[in-house]
Biotite code that builds the C-alpha atoms (Angstrom):
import biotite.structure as struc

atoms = struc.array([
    struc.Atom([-190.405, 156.918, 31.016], chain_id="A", res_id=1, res_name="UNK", atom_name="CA", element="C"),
    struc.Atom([-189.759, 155.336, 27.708], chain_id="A", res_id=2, res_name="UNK", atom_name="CA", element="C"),
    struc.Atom([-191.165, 151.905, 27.195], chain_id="A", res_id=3, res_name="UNK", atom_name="CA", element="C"),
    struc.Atom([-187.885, 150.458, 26.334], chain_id="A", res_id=4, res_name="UNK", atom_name="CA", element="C"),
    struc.Atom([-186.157, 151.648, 29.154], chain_id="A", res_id=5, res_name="UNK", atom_name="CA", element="C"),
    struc.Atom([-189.199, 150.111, 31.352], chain_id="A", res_id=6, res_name="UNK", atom_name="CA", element="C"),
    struc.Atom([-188.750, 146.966, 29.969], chain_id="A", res_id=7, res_name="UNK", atom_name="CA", element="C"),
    struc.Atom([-185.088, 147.135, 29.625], chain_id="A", res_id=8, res_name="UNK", atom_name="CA", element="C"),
    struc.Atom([-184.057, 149.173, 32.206], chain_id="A", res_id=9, res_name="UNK", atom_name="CA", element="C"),
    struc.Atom([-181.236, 152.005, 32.699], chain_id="A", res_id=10, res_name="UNK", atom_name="CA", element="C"),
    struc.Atom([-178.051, 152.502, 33.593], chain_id="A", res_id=11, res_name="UNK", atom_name="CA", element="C"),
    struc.Atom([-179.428, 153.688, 36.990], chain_id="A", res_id=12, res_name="UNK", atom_name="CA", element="C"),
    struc.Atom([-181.916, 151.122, 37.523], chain_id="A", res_id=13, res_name="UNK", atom_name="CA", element="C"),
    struc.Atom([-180.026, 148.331, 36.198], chain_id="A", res_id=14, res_name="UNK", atom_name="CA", element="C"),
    struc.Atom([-178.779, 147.265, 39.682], chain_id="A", res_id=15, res_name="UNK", atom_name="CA", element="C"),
    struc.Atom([-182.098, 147.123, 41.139], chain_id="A", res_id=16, res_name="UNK", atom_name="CA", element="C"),
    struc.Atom([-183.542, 145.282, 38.308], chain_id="A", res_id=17, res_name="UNK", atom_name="CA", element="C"),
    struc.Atom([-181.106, 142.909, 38.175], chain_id="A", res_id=18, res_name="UNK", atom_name="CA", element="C"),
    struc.Atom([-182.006, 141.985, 41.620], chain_id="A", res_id=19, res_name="UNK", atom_name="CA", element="C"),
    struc.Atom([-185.221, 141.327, 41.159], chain_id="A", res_id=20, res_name="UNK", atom_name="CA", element="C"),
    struc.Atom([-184.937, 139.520, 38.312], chain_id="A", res_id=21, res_name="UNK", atom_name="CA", element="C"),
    struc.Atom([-182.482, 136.874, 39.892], chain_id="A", res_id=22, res_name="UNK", atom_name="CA", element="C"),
    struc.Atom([-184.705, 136.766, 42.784], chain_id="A", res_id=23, res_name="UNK", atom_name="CA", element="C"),
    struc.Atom([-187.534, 135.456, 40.215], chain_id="A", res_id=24, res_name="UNK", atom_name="CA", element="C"),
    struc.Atom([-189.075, 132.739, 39.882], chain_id="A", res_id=25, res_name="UNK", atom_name="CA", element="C"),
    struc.Atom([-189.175, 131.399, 43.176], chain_id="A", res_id=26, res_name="UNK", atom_name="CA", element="C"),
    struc.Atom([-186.394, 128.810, 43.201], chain_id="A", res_id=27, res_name="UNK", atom_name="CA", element="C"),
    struc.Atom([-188.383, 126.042, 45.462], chain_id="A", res_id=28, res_name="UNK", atom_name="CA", element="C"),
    struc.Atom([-189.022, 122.530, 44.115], chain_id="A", res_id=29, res_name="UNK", atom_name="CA", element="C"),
    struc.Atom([-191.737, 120.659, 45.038], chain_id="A", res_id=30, res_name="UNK", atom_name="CA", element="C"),
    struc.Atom([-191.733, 117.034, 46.877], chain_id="A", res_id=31, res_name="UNK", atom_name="CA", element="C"),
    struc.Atom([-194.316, 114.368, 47.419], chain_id="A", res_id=32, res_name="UNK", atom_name="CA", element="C"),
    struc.Atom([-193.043, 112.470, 50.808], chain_id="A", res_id=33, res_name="UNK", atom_name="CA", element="C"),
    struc.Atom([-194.576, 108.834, 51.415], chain_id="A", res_id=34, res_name="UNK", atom_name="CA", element="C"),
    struc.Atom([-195.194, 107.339, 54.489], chain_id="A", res_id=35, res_name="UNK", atom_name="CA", element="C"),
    struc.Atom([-192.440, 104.551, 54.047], chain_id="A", res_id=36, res_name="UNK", atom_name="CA", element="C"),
    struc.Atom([-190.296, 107.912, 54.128], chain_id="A", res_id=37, res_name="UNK", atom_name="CA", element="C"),
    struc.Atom([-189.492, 107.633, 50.273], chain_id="A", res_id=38, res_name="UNK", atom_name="CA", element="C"),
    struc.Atom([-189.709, 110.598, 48.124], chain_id="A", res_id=39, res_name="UNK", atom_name="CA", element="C"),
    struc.Atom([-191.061, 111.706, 44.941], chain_id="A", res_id=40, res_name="UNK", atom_name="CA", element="C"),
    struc.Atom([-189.515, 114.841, 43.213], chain_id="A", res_id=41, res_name="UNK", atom_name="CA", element="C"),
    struc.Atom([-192.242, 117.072, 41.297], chain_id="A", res_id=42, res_name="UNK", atom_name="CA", element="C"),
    struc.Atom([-190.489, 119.772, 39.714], chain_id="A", res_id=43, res_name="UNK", atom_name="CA", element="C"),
    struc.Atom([-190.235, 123.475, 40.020], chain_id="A", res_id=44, res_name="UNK", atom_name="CA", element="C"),
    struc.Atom([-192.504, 125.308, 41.900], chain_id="A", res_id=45, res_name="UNK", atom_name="CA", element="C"),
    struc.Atom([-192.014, 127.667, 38.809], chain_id="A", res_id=46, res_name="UNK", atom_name="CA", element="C"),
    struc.Atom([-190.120, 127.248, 35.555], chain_id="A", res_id=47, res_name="UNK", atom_name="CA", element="C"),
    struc.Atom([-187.131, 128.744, 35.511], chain_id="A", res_id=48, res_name="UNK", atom_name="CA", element="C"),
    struc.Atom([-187.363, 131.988, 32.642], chain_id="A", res_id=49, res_name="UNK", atom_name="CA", element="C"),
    struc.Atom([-183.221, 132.889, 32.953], chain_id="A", res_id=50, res_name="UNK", atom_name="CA", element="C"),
    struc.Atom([-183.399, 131.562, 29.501], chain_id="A", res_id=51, res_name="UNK", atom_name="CA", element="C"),
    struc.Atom([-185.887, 133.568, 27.858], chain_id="A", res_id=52, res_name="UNK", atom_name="CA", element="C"),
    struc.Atom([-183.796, 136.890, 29.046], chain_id="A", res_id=53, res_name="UNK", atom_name="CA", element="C"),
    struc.Atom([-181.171, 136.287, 26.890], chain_id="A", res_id=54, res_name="UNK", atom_name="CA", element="C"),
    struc.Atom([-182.777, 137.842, 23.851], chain_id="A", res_id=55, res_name="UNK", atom_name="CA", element="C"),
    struc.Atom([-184.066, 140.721, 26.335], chain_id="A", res_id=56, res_name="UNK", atom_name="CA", element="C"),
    struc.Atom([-179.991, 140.996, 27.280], chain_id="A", res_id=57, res_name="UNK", atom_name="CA", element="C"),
    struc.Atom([-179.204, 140.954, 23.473], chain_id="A", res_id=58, res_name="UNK", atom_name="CA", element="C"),
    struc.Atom([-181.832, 143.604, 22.928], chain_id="A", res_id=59, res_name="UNK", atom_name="CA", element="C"),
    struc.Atom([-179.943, 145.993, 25.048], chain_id="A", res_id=60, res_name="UNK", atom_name="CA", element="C"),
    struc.Atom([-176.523, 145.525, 24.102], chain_id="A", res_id=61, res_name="UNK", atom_name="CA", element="C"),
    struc.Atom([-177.346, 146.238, 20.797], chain_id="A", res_id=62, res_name="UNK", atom_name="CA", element="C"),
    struc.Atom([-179.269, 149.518, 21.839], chain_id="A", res_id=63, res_name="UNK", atom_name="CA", element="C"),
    struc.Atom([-176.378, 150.744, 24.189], chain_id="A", res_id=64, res_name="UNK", atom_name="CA", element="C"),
    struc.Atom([-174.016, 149.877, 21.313], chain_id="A", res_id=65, res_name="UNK", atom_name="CA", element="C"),
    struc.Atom([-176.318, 151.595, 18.397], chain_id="A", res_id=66, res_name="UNK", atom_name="CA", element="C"),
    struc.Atom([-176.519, 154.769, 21.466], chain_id="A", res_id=67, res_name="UNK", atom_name="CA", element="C"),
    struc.Atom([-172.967, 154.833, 21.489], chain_id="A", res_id=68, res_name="UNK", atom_name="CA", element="C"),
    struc.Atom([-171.845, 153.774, 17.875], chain_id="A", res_id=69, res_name="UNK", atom_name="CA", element="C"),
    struc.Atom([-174.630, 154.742, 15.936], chain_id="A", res_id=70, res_name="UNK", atom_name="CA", element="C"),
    struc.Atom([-175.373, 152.103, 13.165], chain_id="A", res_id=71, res_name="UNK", atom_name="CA", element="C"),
    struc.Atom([-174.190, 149.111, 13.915], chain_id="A", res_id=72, res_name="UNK", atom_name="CA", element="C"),
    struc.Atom([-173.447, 148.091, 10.216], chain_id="A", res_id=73, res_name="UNK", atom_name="CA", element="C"),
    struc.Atom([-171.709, 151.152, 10.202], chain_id="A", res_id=74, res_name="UNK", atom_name="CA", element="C"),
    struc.Atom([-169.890, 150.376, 13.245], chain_id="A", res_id=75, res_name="UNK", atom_name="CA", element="C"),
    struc.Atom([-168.972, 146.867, 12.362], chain_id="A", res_id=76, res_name="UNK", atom_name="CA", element="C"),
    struc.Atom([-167.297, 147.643, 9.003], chain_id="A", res_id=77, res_name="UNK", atom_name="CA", element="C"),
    struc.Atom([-165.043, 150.420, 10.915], chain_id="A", res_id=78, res_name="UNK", atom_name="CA", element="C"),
    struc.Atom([-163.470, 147.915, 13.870], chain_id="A", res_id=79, res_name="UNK", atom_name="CA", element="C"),
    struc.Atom([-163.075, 145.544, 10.886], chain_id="A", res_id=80, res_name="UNK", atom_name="CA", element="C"),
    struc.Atom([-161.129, 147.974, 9.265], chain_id="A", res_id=81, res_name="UNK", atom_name="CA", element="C"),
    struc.Atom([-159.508, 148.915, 12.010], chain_id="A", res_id=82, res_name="UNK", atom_name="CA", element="C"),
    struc.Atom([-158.589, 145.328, 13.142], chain_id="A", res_id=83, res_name="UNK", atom_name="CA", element="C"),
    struc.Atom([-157.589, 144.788, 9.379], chain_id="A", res_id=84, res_name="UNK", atom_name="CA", element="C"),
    struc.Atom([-155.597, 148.291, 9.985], chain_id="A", res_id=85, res_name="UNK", atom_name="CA", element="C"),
    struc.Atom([-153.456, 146.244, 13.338], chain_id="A", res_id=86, res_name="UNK", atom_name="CA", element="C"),
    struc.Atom([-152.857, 143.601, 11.811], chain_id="A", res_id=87, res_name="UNK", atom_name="CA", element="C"),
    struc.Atom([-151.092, 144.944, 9.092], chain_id="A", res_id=88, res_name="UNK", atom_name="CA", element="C"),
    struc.Atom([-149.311, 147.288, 11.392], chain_id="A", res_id=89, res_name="UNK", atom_name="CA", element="C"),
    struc.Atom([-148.387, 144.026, 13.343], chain_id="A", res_id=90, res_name="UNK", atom_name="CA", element="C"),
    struc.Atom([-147.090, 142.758, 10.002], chain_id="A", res_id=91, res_name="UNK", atom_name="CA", element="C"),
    struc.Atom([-145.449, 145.594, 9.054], chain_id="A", res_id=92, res_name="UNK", atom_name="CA", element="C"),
    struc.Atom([-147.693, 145.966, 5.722], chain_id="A", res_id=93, res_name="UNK", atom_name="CA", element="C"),
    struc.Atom([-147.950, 149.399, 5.534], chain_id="A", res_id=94, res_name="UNK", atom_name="CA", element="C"),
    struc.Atom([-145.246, 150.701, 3.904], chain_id="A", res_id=95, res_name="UNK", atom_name="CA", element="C"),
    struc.Atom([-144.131, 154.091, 1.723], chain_id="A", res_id=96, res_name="UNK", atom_name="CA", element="C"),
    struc.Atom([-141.349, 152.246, -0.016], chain_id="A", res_id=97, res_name="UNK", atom_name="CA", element="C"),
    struc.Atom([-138.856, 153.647, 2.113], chain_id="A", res_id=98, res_name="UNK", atom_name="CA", element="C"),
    struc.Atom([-138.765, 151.583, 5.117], chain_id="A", res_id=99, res_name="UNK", atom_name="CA", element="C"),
    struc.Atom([-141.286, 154.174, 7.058], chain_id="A", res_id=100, res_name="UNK", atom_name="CA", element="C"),
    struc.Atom([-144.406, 153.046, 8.218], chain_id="A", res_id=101, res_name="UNK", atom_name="CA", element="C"),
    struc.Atom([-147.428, 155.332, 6.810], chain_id="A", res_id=102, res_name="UNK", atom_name="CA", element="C"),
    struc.Atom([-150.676, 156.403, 8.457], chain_id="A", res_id=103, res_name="UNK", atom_name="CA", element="C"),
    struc.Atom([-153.748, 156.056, 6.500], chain_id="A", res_id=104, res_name="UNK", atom_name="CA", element="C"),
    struc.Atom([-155.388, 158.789, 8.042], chain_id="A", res_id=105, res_name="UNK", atom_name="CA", element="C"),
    struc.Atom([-154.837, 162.873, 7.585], chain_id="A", res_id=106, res_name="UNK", atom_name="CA", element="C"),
    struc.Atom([-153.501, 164.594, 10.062], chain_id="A", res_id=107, res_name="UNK", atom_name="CA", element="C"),
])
């Protein structure tokens, strides 16, 4: 097994570990209760660590995304030009002087 995949899991594990990870840290809170029947709240039994997944979660996109895309520099520049490409279709920008849209790519 790969270390990344241990730490970020796979597509066929990702169920399982996504169980377990919202099943940690154990949600309980902790109480101090007087004899007057007042109550003191003391926190967490545990901290709550959601939080620090986030950059795990941002970890893995990008891999997935640089798995299925290859560079993601690369990547980026082509669905800009490719938005740029729509938009101009939506405007009707592309034009061969004739009033027929043209394709920018070879057939």
């Amino acid at each position: 097994m790969v270390m990344l995949d241990a730490v970020l899991g796979t597509p066929e594990t990702l169920e399982d570990y996504k169980q377990y990870l919202f099943s940690w840290p154990d949600p309980g809170h902790r109480m101090r209760v007087y004899s007057d029947g007042s109550t003191e709240y003391l926190g967490r039994v545990q901290e709550d660590v959601h939080p620090r997944l986030d950059e795990f979660l941002r970890l893995r996109a990008r891999t997935l995304l640089r798995d299925q895309l290859g560079n993601i520099d690369s990547a980026r520049d082509v669905l800009r030009s490719l938005a740029s490409l729509l938009d101009q279709l939506d405007d009707g920008a592309i034009d061969d002087g004739a009033g027929t849209a043209q394709s920018e790519f070879n057939e």
